[in-house]
N, C-alpha and C positions, 0 to 999 in steps of 0.2 A: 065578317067579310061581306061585300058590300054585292049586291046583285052585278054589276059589269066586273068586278074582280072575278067571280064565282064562274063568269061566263068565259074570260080569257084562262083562268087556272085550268080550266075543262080544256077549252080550244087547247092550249101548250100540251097537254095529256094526251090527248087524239095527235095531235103531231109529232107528238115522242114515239108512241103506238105506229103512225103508220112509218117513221124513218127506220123504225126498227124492222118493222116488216119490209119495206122497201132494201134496206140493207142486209136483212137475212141477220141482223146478229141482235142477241137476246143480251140481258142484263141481269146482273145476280148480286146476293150480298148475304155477308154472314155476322151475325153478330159473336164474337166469342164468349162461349159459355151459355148460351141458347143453341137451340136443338134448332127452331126454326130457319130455314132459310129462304129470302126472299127473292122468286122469280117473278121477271117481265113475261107480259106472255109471250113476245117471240122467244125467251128461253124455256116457256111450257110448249110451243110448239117444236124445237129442237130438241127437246128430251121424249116428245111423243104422248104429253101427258095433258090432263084437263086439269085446270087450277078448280074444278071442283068435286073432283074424283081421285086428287095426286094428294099427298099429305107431306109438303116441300120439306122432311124433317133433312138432320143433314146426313142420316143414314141411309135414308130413301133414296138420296139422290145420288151418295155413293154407292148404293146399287144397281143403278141402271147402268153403270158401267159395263163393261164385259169384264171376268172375273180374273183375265189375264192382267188388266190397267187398275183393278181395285187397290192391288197391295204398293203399286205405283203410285197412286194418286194419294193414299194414305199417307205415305213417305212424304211427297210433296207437301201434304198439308203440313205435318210436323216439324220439317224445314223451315218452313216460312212462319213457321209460330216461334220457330227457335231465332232464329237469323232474323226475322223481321224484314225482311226483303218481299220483291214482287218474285212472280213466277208465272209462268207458259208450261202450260202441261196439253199433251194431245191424245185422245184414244178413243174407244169404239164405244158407244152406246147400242147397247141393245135394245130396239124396240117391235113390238108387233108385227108390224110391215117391212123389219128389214133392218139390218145394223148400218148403222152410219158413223164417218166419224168426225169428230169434232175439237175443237181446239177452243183453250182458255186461256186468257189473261187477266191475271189481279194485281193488286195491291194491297199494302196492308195500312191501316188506317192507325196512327201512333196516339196514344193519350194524352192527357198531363204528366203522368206519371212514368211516361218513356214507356210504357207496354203497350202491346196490340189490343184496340178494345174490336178493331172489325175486319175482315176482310172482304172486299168488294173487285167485282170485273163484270167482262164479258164474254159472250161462249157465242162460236159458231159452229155451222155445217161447213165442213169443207170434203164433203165425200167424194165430191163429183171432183174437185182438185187432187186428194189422193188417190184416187182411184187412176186420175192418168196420167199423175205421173209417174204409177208403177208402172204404168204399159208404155209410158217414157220412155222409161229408166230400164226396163227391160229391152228394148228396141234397140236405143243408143248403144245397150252394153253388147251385146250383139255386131250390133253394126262396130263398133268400136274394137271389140274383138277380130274380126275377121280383117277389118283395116289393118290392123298393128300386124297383124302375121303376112308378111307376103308369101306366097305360094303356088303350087302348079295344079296342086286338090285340096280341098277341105274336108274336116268329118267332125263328128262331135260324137261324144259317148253318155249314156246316163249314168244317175246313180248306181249303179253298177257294176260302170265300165265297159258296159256291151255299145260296140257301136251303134247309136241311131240312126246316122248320116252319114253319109259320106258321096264325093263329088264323082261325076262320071268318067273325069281324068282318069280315077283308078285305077279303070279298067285298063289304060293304055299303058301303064305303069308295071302292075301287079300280071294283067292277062287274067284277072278274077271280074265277073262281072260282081256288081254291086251289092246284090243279093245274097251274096255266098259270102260275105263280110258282114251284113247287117245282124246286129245278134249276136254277135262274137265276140269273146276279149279278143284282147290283143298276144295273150298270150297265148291262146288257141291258135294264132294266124302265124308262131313263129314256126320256120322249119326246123327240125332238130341240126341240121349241120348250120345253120345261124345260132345257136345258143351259145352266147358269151358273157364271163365277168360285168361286160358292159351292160349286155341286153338286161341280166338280169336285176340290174343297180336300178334300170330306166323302170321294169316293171316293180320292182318296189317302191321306184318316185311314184308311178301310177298309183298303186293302193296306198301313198299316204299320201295323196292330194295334193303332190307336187309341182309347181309350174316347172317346164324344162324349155329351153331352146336350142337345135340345130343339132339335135341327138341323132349322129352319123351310127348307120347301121349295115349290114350289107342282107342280101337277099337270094338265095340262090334259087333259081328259073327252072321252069320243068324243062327248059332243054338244058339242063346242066351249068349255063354261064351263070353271073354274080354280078349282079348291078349291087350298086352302090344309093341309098338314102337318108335323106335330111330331115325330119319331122321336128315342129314345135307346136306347144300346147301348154294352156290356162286352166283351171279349175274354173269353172260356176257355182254362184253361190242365190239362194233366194234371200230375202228381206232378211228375215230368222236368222241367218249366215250357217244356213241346211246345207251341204254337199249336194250340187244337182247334175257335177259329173263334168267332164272335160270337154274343150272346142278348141278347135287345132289346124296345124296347116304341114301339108307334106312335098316333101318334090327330090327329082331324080336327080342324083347328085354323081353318076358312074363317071360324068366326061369329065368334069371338075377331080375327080378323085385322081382319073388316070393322067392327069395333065400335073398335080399333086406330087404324087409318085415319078412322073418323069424330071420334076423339077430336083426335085431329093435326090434323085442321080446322076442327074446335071451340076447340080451345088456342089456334091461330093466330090465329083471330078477337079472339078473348079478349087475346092479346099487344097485336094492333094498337090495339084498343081503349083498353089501358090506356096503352101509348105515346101517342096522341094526348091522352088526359088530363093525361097527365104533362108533356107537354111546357107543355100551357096551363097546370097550375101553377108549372113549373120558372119562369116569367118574373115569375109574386109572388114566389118564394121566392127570387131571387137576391137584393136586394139587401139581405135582412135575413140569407139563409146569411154576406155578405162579412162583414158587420158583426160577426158571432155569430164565424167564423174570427179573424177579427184580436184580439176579444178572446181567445179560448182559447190563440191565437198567443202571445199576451202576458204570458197565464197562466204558460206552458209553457214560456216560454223565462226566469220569475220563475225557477220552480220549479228548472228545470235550474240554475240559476245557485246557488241556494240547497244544491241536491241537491251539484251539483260541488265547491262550497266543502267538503262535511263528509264527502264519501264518495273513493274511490278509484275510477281511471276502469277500471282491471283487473276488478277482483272486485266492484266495486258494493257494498262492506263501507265500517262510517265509517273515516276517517281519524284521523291524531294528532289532531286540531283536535276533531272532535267526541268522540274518546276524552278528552280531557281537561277538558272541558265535561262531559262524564257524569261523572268523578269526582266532579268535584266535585260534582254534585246530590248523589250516590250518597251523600260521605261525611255530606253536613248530616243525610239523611234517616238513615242508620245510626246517625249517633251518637247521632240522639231515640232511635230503637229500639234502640240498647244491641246492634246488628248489628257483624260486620266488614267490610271492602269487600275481595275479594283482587283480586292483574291477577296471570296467568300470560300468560306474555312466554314465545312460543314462536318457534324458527327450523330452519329444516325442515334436516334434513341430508343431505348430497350433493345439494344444489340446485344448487352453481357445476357441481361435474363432469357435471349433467343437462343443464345449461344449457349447457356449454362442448361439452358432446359432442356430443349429440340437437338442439341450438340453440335460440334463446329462442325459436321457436312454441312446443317442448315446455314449454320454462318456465315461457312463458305458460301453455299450456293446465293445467299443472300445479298453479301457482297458485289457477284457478280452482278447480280440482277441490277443494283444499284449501276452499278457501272456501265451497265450499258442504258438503263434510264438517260443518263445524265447525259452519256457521252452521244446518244445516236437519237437521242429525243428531245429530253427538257433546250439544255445544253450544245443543242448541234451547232458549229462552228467557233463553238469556245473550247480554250483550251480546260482540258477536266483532268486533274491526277490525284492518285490515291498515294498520301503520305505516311499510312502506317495505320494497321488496326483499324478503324471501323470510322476514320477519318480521311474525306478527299476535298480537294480543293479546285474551284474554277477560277479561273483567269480570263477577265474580262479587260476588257477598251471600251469608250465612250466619248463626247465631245458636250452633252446634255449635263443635265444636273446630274448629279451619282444619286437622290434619291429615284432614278428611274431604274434600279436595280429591284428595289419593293417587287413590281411585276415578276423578273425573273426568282424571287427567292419565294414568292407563293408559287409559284409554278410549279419548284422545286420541290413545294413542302405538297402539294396537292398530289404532286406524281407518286412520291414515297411513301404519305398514308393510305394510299392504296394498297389493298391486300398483295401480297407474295405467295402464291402455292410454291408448295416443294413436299413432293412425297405423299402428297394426297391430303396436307395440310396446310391452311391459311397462317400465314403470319405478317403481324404489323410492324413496322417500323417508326418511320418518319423521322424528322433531322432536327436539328436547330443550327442556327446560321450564325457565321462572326463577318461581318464589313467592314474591310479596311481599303481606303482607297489614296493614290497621290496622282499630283498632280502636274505642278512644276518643282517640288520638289526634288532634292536629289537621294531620296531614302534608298537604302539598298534593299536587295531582295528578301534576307532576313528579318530586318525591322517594321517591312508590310507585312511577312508572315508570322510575327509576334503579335503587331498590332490587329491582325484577324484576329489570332488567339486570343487574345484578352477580351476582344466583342464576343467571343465565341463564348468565353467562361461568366459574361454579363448572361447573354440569353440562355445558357442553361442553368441561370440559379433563377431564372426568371419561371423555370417550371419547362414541360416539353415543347415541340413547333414554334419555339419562340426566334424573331429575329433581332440583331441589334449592331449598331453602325457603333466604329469605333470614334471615340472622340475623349481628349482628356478627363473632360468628367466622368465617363464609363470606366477609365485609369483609374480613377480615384476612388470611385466605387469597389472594383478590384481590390484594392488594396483596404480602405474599411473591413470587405467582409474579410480578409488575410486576418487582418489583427481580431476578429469576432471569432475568427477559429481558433485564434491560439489565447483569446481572452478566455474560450472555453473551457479548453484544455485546459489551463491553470485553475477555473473555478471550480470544476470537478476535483482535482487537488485538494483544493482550498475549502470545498463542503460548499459552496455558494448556493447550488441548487436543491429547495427548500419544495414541501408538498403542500400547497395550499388544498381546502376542503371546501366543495361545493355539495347542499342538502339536496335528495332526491325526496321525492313528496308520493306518498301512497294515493293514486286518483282518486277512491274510492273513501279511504277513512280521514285521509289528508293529515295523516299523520307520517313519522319522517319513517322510510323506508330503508337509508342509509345515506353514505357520503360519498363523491367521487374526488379522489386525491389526483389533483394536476399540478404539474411543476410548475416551477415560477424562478426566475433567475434570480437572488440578491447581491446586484451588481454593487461592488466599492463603492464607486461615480457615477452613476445613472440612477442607481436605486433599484427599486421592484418591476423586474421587467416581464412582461407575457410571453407566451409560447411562442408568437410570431415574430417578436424580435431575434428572437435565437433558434427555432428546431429546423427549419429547414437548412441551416450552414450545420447544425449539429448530424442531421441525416447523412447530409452530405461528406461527412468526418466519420460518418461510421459510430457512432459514439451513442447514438438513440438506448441501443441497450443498456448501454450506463449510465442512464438518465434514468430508463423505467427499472434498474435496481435499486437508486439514489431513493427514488421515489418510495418505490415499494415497502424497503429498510423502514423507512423514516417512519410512512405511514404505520405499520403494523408496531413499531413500538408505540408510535402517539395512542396507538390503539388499546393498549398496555397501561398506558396513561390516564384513559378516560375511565377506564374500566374501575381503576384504583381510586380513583376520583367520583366514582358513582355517578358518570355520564354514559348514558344506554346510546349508544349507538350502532344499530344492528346490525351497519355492514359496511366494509370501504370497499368501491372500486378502483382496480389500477389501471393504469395504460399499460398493454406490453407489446412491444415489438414483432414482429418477427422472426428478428436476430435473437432476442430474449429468449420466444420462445423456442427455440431450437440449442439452445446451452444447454449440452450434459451436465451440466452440475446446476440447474434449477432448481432440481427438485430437492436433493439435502441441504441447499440456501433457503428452501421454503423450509423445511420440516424443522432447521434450527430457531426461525421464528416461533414457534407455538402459537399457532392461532387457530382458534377452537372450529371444527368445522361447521361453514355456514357463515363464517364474521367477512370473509376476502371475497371478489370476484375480481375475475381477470377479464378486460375488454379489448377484445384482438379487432384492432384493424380491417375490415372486409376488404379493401383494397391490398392489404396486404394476406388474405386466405383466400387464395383460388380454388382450382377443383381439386389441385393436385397438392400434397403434403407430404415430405421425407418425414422417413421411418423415426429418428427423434422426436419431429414437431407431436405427430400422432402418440410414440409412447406418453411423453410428456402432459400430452391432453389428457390422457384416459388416467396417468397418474395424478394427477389436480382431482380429475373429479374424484377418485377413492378418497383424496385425502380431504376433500366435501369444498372446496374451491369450485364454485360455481364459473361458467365458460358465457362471456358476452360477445354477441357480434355487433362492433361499432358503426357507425355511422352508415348503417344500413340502408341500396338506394344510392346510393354516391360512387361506388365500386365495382368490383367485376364478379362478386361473389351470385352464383346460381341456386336455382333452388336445389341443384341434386346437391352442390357442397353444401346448402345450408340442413338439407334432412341427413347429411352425410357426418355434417360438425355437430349436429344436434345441438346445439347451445341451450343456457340456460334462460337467455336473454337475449333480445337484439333492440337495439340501440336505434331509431328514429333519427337520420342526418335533419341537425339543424336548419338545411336552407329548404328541407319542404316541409319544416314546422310555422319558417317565418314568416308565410304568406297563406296558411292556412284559411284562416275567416274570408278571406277575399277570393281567395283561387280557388275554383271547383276543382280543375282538374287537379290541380296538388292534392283538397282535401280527398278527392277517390282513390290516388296513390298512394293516400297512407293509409283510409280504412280497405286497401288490397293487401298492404302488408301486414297490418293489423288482423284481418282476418286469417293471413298463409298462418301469422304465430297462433292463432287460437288454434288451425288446426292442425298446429304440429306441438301442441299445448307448451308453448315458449311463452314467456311474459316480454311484453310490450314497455320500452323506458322509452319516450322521450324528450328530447334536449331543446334547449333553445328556447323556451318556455316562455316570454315576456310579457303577454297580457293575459287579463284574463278569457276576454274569447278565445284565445289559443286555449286556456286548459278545458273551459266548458265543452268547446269542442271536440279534444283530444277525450277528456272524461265519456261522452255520450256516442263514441265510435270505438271505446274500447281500450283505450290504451290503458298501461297499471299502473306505472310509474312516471311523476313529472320533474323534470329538472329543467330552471332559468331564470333569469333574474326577476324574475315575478315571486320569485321564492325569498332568494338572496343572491349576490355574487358568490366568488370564492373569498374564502377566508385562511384567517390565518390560523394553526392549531389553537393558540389560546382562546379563540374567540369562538370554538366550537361548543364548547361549555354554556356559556351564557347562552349561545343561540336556542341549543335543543332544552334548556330550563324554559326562556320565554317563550318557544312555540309549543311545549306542551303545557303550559299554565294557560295560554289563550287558544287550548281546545278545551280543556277542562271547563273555561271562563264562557266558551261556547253551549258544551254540553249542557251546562246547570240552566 
């Protein structure tokens, strides 16, 4: 450095030096994991200390604290080392000439490596600021107190209880000069002919530091009369939140009392009076009331009858009967006006499992809630009715395009996935929608409320919150999947559905670990069709369980097969259901198989294991694992499953979902998601499988964060049984071919 640089680095130094002095606030820093800490000197002037007499270690400095802020400021330090945050800490320094105190703020300085390597701030004097604003703050509370009570005298009491104060009104009051009060509880000041239930309520507010207001007492007079009094009073409290005793306000309340008391027998008079009057009209007015009754009776029960016919007894919403009556006015009048009529035909989804779980009160109450969503909110001034079960319909007009319904049917879907309490619990819903609308057409009311229907059975195979406008193509669709359910139905018959075998790879030895058996369709006329062609209309049929038996079956004889054949394959995984697994007769279907324990594991669905399990699903579980049936949780991370169910299910395995294997190499945040899950299985010592496998940076990475098992087409596809044989000869001849 060059002599004019050396002279302005200096000059900046002195000018840091005196803003600091001029500003009163010091500068500080810490390195983490050094003992030293470095101060400016106006922070060795604010600590009281000479930077060559002080040894800034970072004990010393949390010493000068006072010993009430030590264990404080420690806390704070360990916060912001943990959280990695700033922080403001304030407290008393003890020094030679006098404790002061002081206020800090830092920051914490982040590394490369996302840790704290420092932490640095500033520290001031602000003694002379807290110091008045206690005397503030005490002034105000004061002044603010005696404000809020209006009254004729004031008094205050100490910790205590013994009055310290009190106003010279008293005397004009009580006939006690001031003096013969000061000193005294308040329960020394009672006469014994005033001791009542109340009084002594009030001196037990008193010794538990109770605020009271307008605590009517009475007082009897050394010449024998009874005045009547009003007193209210606050507790004080110091900084500390110490007890420092009561401030209060009192006043004479005899003429109000006795004006009280004359009103109360003024009233009474008043009552009786009008009772007697009434009574000699009650005898003209009954027998024209009966008459007037039986007609409104008759009214009311027209009414009901007409109301019951057209509305729903639930939701108080119309029913089919009057929805199809408004159609039709709807359409005459639209078609003068060249209008359209739409019906969105909505059905709420996961209503059965609301209903099956939480029980039809929630359903009920659920129900309602929807119904008045729609009716008094999404929905206001369309017509809204509920046609059966956990299905309502609105009835709209337009003159615009019908696709400006979109707006209304997210509106719809936005209000519903909104939580619902009932009973101290959340529950979700939301809908999926059907759109049918005409125009000049002459359709009748029924054939819009079919053609909803069928938009409706489009967007709930479409998956949940879905919407979908009706239109012949959507018909046709309809009808496709009709015929894919009863193609079904017949191939299960027929044995169509076959277990194809995809290898799992040991991360670590990279040898085969075992096989996962997935169905596969072998349709007539299509050919070899995948899961997505068919499981979702198959779910949807109820039928999934006898797919994953189809399965099962197949697999554990192919297994039987290999085994005879002198192909080592040390383990099939199956799919199973839900429904599967909740079959009473599981388990002697499994035991008939013979399969040696440790050759099977079963991979349950996470989306389908919550928190909660009927008493079957759980025997069922605990009888797999005796019979050495290891327990996998599938596609783990895509679900609802938690960690209490998952230390609850204890599995033997969990299963890595495919879509945050697929982006692994690229995505941080993905790859931290999975070594979180990765790590929950270490320490709940679960082994790690996952799927989706297709390059190799996906396994390098999966391998060097832990995972155990790899499965995806970086391996192999699924195959067919025969081809199992050949595969596991050529992958264990080219480790062998490896090894040497």
């Amino acid at each position: 450095m060059n002599s004019a640089a050396a002279q302005t680095m200096s000059r900046r130094l002195r000018q840091y030096e005196m803003a600091e002095r001029l500003g009163q606030i010091g500068h500080w820093s810490w390195r983490i994991g050094a003992e030293t800490v470095v101060l400016s000197p106006e922070a060795y002037r604010i600590f009281g200390k000479s930077p060559d007499a002080f040894e800034a270690s970072h004990e010393n400095v949390a010493r000068l604290f006072h010993p009430d802020d030590q264990s404080r400021l420690a806390s704070e330090i360990r916060r912001i080392v943990r959280d990695q945050g700033g922080f403001e800490f304030q407290g008393t320094v003890t020094r030679e000439d006098g404790d002061v105190t002081v206020q800090t703020v830092g920051e914490c300085e982040i590394g490369e490596k996302g840790r704290i390597t420092s932490v640095f701030g500033v520290i001031q004097d602000v003694t002379g600021a807290f110091n008045a604003k206690q005397d503030l703050d005490r002034a105000n509370s004061r002044q603010i107190d005696f404000a809020e009570l209006s009254s004729d005298w004031l008094w205050e009491m100490g910790p205590d209880l013994r009055f310290s104060y009190v106003s010279v009104q008293v005397e004009k009051v009580l006939g006690w000069p001031c003096n013969l009060i000061l000193g005294r509880t308040r329960r020394e000041l009672v006469m014994p002919d005033d001791v009542t239930p109340e009084m002594e309520r009030h001196l037990a507010d008193l010794e538990a530091h109770k605020p009271f207001r307008d605590f009517h007492y009475r007082r009897t007079m050394e010449d024998g009369t009874c005045r009547h009094m009003s007193i209210s009073g606050k507790p004080f409290f110091d900084r500390k939140g110490v007890f420092q005793g009561f401030r209060g306000s009192g006043r004479d309340v005899t003429a109000e009392e006795i004006a009280r008391q004359a009103l109360i027998a003024a009233n009474h008079e008043l009552k009786e009076a009008y009772r007697q009057k009434s009574e000699a009209l009650a005898s003209l007015q009954d027998a024209n009331a009966m008459l007037e009754t039986r007609a409104i009776e008759m009214a009311r029960v027209q009414a009901e009858i007409r109301h019951s016919a057209l509305h729903d007894d639930l939701t108080g919403l119309p029913n089919r009967r009057y929805l199809e009556g408004r159609i039709t006015e709807l359409s005459a009048e639209c078609r003068d006006r060249r209008q359209w009529v739409a019906v969105l035909h909505l059905d709420l989804d996961r209503f059965k499992q609301i209903n099956d779980t939480a029980g039809h009160a929630t359903g009920d109450a659920l129900l309602k809630h929807v119904a008045l969503r729609l009716s008094e909110d999404v929905c206001a001034g369309s017509f809204v009715a509920r046609i059966g079960g956990d299905e309502f319909v609105i009835l709209c007009t337009g003159d615009g395009p019908i696709t400006q319904l979109n707006t209304l049917s997210q509106q719809i879907q936005s209000a519903l996935n909104e939580p619902f309490m009932y009973d101290g619990n959340a529950c979700w819903s939301g809908a999926s929608i059907g759109i049918a609308a005409m125009r000049d057409e002459a359709t009748d009311a029924e054939t819009l409320l079919v053609n909803a229907d069928i938009a409706l059975n489009r967007a709930k195979s479409r998956g949940r919150g879905q919407c979908e406008y009706f239109s012949p193509q959507v018909q046709a669709q309809i009808i496709r999947t009709q015929n894919t359910a009863n193609s079904i139905r017949a191939g299960i018959t027929r044995g169509e559905f076959v277990p194809y075998f995809q290898p799992q790879i040991d991360a670590l030895t990279n040898e085969i670990a075992g096989f996962e058996a997935l169905v596969r369709w072998q349709h007539p006329t299509d050919g070899l069709l995948p899961p997505d062609e068919f499981l979702r209309i198959a779910e949807d049929l109820d039928v999934l369980a006898a797919l994953d038996g189809i399965v099962l079956q197949a697999a554990c004889h192919q297994y039987h097969d290999w085994a005879e054949a002198g192909v080592n394959v040390p383990k099939i995984a199956v799919n199973v259901s839900a429904r599967r697994l909740a079959e009473p007769g599981l388990i002697d279907g499994l035991r008939g198989l013979n399969m040696p324990p440790g050759s099977i594991s079963f991979e349950l669905l996470e989306s389908a294991f919550l928190d909660e399990v009927d008493n079957q699903i759980a025997w069922n579980i605990d009888t797999l694992r005796e019979m050495g049936i290891e327990i996998e949780l599938d596609d783990f991370g895509s679900g609802h499953a938690s960690i209490v169910s998952l230390i609850r299910l204890a599995p033997d395995s969990i299963k890595i979902d495919r879509e945050l294997v697929s982006n692994i190499a690229f995505d941080p945040v993905r790859r931290a998601l999975v070594k979180s899950i990765i790590e929950i299985g270490k320490s709940l010592d679960v082994r790690i499988i996952a799927e989706g496998v297709e390059t190799e940076a996906q396994a390098s990475i999966l391998g060097m964060l832990g995972c155990d098992v790899l499965q995806g087409y970086l391996f192999a596809k699924p195959m067919a049984a025969d081809d199992v044989g050949r595969f596991v000869r050529d992958w264990n001849a080219n480790l062998e071919r490896k090894a040497v």
